[in-house]
MARTORDREN-800133 format. One line per 8 residues: for each residue x, y, z of C-alpha. Coordinates in steps of 0.05 Angstrom, whole numbers, plus 5000, padded with zeros to 4 digits. Layout:
BEGIN
X/Y/Z | ... $
END
This chain:
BEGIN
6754/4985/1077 | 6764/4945/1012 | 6816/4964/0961 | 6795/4995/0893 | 6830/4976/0827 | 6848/5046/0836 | 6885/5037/0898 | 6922/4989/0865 $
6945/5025/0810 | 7001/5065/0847 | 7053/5012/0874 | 7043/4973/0802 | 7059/5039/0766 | 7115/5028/0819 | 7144/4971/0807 | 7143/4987/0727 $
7186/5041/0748 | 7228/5007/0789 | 7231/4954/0731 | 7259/4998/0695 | 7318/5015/0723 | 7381/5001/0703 | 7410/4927/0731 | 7473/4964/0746 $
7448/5003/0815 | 7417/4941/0839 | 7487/4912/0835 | 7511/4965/0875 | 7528/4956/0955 | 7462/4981/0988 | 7481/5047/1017 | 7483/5052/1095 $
7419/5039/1135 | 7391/5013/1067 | 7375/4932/1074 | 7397/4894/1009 | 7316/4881/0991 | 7299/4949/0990 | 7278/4992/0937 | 7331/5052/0971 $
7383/5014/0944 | 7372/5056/0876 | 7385/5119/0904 | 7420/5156/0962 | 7389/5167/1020 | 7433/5218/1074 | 7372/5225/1121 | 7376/5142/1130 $
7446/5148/1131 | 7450/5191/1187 | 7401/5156/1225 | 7434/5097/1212 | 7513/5120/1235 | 7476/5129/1302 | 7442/5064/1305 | 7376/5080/1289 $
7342/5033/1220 | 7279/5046/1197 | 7236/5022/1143 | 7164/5011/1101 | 7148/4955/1078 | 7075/4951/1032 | 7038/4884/1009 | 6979/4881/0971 $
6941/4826/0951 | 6885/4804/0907 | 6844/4739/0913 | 6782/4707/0869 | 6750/4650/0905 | 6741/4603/0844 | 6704/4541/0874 | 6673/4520/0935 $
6676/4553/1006 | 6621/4590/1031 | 6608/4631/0969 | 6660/4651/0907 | 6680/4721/0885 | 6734/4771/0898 | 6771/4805/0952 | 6834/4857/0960 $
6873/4865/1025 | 6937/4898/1041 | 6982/4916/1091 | 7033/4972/1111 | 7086/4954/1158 | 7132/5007/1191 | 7199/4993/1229 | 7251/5017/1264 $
7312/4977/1304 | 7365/5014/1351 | 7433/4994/1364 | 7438/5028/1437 | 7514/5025/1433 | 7516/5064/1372 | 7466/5115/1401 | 7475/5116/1478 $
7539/5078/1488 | 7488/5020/1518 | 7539/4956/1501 | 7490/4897/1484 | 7438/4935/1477 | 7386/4934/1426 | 7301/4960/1422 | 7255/4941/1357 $
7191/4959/1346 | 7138/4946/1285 | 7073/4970/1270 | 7017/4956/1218 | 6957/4979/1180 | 6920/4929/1164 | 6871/4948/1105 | 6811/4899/1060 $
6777/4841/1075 | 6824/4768/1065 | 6783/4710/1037 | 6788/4664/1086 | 6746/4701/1134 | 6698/4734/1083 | 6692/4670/1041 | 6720/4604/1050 $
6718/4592/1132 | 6778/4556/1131 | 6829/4535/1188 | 6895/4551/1145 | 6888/4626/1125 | 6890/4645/1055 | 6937/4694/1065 | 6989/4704/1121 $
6973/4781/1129 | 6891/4761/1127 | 6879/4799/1197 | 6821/4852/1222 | 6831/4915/1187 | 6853/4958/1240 | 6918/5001/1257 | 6965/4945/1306 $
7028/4955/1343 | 7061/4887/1335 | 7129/4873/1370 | 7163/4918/1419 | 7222/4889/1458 | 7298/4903/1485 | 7342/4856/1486 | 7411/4851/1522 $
7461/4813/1493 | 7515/4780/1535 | 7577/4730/1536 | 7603/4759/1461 | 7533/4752/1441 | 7527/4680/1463 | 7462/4699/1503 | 7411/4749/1485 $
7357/4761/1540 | 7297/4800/1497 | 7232/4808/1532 | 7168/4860/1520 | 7114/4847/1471 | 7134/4787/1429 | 7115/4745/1373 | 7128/4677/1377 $
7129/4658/1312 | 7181/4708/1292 | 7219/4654/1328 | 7194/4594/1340 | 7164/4531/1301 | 7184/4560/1235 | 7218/4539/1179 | 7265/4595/1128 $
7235/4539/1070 | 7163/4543/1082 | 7163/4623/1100 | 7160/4630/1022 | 7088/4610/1018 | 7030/4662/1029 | 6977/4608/1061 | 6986/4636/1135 $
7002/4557/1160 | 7066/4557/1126 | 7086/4617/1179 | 7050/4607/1247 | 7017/4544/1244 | 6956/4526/1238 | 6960/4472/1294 | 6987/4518/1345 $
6930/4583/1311 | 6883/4534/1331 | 6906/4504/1397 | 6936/4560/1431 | 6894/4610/1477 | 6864/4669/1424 | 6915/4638/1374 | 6972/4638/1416 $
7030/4702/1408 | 7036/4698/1328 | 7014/4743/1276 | 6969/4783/1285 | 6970/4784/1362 | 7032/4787/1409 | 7039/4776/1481 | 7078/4802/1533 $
7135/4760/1551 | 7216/4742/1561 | 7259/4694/1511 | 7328/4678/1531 | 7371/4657/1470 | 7435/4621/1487 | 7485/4592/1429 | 7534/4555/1446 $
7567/4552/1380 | 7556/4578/1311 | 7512/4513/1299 | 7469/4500/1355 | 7417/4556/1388 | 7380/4547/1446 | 7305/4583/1459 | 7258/4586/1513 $
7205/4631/1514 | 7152/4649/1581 | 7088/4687/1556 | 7033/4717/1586 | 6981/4653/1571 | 6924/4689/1522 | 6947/4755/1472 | 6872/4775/1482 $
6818/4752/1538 | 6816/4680/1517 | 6731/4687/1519 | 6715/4739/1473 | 6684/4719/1416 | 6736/4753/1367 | 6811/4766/1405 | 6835/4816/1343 $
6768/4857/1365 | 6783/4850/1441 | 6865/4865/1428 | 6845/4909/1368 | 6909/4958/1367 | 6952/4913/1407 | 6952/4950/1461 | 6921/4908/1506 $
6985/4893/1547 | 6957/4827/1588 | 6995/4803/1652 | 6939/4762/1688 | 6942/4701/1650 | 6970/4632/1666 | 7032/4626/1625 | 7052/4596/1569 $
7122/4562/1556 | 7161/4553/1493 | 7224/4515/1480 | 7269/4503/1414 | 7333/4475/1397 | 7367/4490/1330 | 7423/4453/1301 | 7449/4473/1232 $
7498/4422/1200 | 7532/4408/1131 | 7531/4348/1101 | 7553/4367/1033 | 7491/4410/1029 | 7469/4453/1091 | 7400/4432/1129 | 7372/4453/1200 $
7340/4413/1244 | 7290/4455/1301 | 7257/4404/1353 | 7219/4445/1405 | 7145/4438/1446 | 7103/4488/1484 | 7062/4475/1543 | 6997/4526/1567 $
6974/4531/1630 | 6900/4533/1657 | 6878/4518/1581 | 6814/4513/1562 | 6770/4477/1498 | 6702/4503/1496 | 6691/4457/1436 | 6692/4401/1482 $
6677/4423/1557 | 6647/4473/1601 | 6697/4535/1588 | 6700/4534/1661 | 6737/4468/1664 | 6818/4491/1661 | 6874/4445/1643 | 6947/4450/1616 $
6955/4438/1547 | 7018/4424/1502 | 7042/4398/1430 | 7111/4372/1416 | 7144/4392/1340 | 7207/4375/1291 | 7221/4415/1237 | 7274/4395/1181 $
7291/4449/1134 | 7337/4420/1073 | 7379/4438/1016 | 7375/4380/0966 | 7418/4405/0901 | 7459/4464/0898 | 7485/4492/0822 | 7511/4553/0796 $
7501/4613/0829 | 7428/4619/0858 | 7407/4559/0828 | 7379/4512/0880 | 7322/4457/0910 | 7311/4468/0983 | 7253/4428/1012 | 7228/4421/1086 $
7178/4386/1129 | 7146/4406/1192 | 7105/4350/1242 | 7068/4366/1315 | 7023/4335/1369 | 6984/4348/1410 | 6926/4317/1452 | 6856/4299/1445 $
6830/4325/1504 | 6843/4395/1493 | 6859/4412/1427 | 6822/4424/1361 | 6883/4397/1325 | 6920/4340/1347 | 6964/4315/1285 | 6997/4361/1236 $
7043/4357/1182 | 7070/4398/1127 | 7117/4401/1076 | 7140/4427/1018 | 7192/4442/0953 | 7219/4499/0927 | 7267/4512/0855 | 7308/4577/0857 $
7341/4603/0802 | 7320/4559/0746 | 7282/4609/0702 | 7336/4629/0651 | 7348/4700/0657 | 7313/4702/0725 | 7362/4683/0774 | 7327/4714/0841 $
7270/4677/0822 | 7243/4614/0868 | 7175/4570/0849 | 7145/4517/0894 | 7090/4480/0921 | 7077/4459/0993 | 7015/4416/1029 | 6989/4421/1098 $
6944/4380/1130 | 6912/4371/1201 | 6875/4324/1240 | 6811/4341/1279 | 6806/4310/1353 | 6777/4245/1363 | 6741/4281/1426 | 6712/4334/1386 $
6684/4281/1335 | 6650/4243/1381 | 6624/4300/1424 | 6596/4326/1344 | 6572/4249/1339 | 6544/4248/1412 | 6509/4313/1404 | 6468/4288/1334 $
6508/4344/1296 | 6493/4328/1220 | 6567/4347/1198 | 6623/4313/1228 | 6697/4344/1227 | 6753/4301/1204 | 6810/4339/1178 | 6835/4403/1131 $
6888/4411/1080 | 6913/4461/1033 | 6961/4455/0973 | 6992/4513/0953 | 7037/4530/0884 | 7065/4595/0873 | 7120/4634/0834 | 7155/4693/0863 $
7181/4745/0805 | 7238/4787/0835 | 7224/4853/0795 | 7288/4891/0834 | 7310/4894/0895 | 7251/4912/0933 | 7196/4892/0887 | 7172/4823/0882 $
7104/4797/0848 | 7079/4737/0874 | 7018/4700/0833 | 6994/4635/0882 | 6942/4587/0874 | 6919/4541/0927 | 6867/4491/0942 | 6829/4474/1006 $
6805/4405/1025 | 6747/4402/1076 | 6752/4486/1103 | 6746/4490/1175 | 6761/4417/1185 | 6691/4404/1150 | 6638/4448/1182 | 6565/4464/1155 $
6566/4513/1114 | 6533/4592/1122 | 6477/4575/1072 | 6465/4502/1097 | 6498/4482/1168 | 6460/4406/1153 | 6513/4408/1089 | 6592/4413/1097 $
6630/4484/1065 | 6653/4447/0998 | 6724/4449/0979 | 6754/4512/0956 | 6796/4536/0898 | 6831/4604/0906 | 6876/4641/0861 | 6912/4699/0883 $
6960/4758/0864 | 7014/4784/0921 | 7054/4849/0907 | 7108/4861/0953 | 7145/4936/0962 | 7195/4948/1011 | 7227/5017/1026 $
END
C-alpha cells in the first residue's frame, strides 16, 4: 500500500499543532510514564500514569517518509513509506514484586514501498525503516538483572543491532547502514538479527564499572530459512521463531572515557557457523564465517548549552571466501545546536563505503559476466528540525556510488545501475 498526499496530511496538521504550543509545557518535567521525547509531555495523561506506578510503559511512535529518486538507479520518481511502532516495557518488581526483573516487547506496521528496493537496487538502504510492508513483531525478551545490576542476562527474540556494532553518532542518519550495517546486512545469514528480522537468542551483559560493558550474544544462526529467495516474505510477521540453525556468536566491549571531552570506544566481532555464499559456491558447501569491527564514537568541541561537534567512525573485516563484503568503513560529523534560536537542532553528513570480494570478482570475471562489482558508497547530509518534544522533521539528501556494488541494471544487465541521487523528507511523531 503506498501513501497518499492525503495520508500525509494528518501528522503534518500535527506537528503544526504541536508547533504551536506554548515553549513553556515543553519545559515542564514529562509527567510519569511519559518519556522526555514524547508529544504527552504537553498534557496529562492518568491512564499512563497509572500504568506506569505499576511498571507497565507504553508508547507509539509514527515515521513517515517521502523520497524522489533524482538521478540514476534503476529508474527515477517518487515513493512514500511509513512506519507505526508500538511498545510497551515492564518493571516486574513494580508489578509482581519480580526483583531484576524486566519483559519488552515492540511491534510494527510497516506501510509503502522504500526506494531502495523499488528503485535504486542498492546495498545501503535508503531508509532505515525501508522493510516489506507487512504487520512484524520485532523484539520480545526478559531479562534478569543481577549483582546490583552489574549483569543482565536477557534472552528471547532479539535484535542485534539494538546492541551491537552501533554507534549513538551515526544512529542520526536515515541511510539504514548508519544503524545495522551494511557489511554485516550483507554477510550475515538472511541479514543477520537486525532490523527488520530478529532471532531467537541469549545476551549476557556484564559491567564491571560505570565505564566498561561487556556483551556476548548466541543466536539462532539465520532470522528466516537462509534459502528463500526473500527472508522478510519467509519470516513475514516475525513469527517464525527458528531454533534449528547453526549459531551465531556476537561479542563487544565498550569503554567510555573522558579526556576533556567524552568518547566511546566499542571493539567487538561475530563469528556464524555452517555459513554459506551462494554468490560464490554450491549453497551446499557450509563454512564458518566471521568479521572483526572498532567503532570510535567522539565528542570534538563542546559550547554552551547544546551546542556541540560529535563525529565517529566505524571499520570491519571480514573474508573473501565467504562474504559479499569484506572491507567497510564509515564515518561521519554532526553540529548540534548551532542554528540560532534552534538549540535541539543537529546537522551532519556521514559516508559509507564497502568493498566487494576479490572471490566474487573473479568468479563474475571467470564466468564472462559483462559487469564486474567493485564497491558501493553513499554520502548522506541531513538536518533534523526539533518542532517539540515529540516532533522532529528531518529533510536528507544522499548520494549512491555504484548501487549494489555495481550490478547490471533492470533495463540493461550488459550495463551497470548508474549512480543515484535521492532526496528525501522524514517526519518523526512519538506518543
Amino acid at each position: 500500500m503506498r501513501l497518499t498526499a492525503g495520508a500525509l496530511a494528518l501528522p503534518l496538521f500535527a506537528l503544526a499543532s504541536f508547533s504551536a504550543t506554548g515553549t513553556a509545557e515543553a519545559e515542564d518535567e514529562p509527567a510519569a510514564g511519559v518519556p522526555e521525547e514524547s508529544i504527552a509531555v504537553h498534557w496529562n495523561d492518568p491512564v499512563r500514569a497509572a500504568f506506569a506506578q505499576h511498571g507497565v510503559l507504553y508508547g507509539v511512535n509514527w515515521i513517515g517518509e517521502y523520497w524522489n529518486v533524482a538521478k540514476g538507479a534503476n529508474s527515477t520518481g517518487s515513493n512514500f513509506d511509513g512506519r507505526v511502532e508500538v511498545y510497551t516495557d515492564i518493571d516486574l518488581e513494580k508489578l509482581i514484586g519480580w526483583k531484576g526483573g524486566a519483559l519488552h516487547a515492540n511491534a510494527y506496521y510497516i506501510h509503502g514501498i522504500g526506494p531502495s528496493s523499488d528503485r535504486v537496487g542498492n546495498i545501503f538502504a535508503v531508509s532505515n525503516i525501508e522493510a516489506l510492508e507487512t504487520v512484524r513483531l520485532f523484539e520480545l525478551w526478559f531479562e534478569q538483572s543481577l549483582l546490583q545490576d552489574k549483569l543482565k542476562i536477557r534472552l528471547g527474540s532479539l535484535a542485534a543491532d539494538s546492541e551491537f556494532f552501533i554507534s549513538d553518532t551515526a544512529a542520526l542518519f536515515i541511510n539504514g547502514t548508519f544503524g545495522w550495517p551494511g557489511v554485516t546486512a550483507a554477510n550475515m545469514a538472511a541479514g543477520g538479527p537486525g532490523y527488520p528480522l530478529t532471532s531467537l537468542g541469549v545476551r549476557v551483559q556484564f559491567a564491571p564499572t560505570d565505564n566498561l560493558t561487556i556483551l556476548a550474544a548466541v543466536f539462532n544462526g539465520s532470522p528466516a530459512d537462509p534459502f528463500a529467495d526473500d527472508p522478510q516474505v519467509d519470516n513475514r510477521h516475525g513469527t517464525n521463531f527458528r531454533l534449528s540453525d547453526a549459531p551465531l556468536i556476537m561479542i563487544e566491549g565498550q569503554y567510555k572515557y573522558d579526556v576533556g571531552l567524552p568518547g566511546t570506544l566499542r571493539l567487538g566481532g561475530w563469528k556464524q557457523f555452517d555459513h554459506y555464499a551462494p554468490e560464490f559456491r554450491d549453497p551446499n558447501i557450509l563454512d564458518t564465517s566471521y568479521g572483526l569491527y572498532g567503532i570510535v564514537d567522539q565528542q570534538v568541541w563542546k559550547g554552551d548549552g547544546d551546542k556541540a561537534v560529535n563525529v565517529f567512525a566505524r571499520i570491519s573485516g571480514s573474508p573473501d571466501a565467504q562474504n559479499l563484503i569484506t572491507t567497510y568503513v564509515d564515518t561521519g560529523i554532526v553540529f548540534t545546536g548551532f542554528v540560532p534560536g534552534r538549540e535541539k537542532d543537529s546537522f551532519g553528513a556521514a559516508f559509507g563505503y564497502g568493498k566487494i570480494s576479490d572471490d566474487l570478482r573473479k568468479a563474475q570475471i571467470d564466468g564472462g559476466e559483462p559487469v564486474i562489482s567493485n564497491y558501493e558508497a553513499v554520502l548522506e547530509v541531513n538536518y533534523i528540525a526539533q518542532i517539540c518534544p515529540g516532533v522532529s522533521i528531518v529533510p536528507d539528501f544522499q548520494y549512491i556510488w555504484n548501487p549494489g556494488g555495481r550490478i547490471g541494471s533492470d533495463d540493461d544487465p550488459a550495463k551497470p545501475i548508474e549512480d543515484a541521487a535521492v532526496f528525501g523528507f522524514r517526519t518523526n511523531i512519538s506518543y
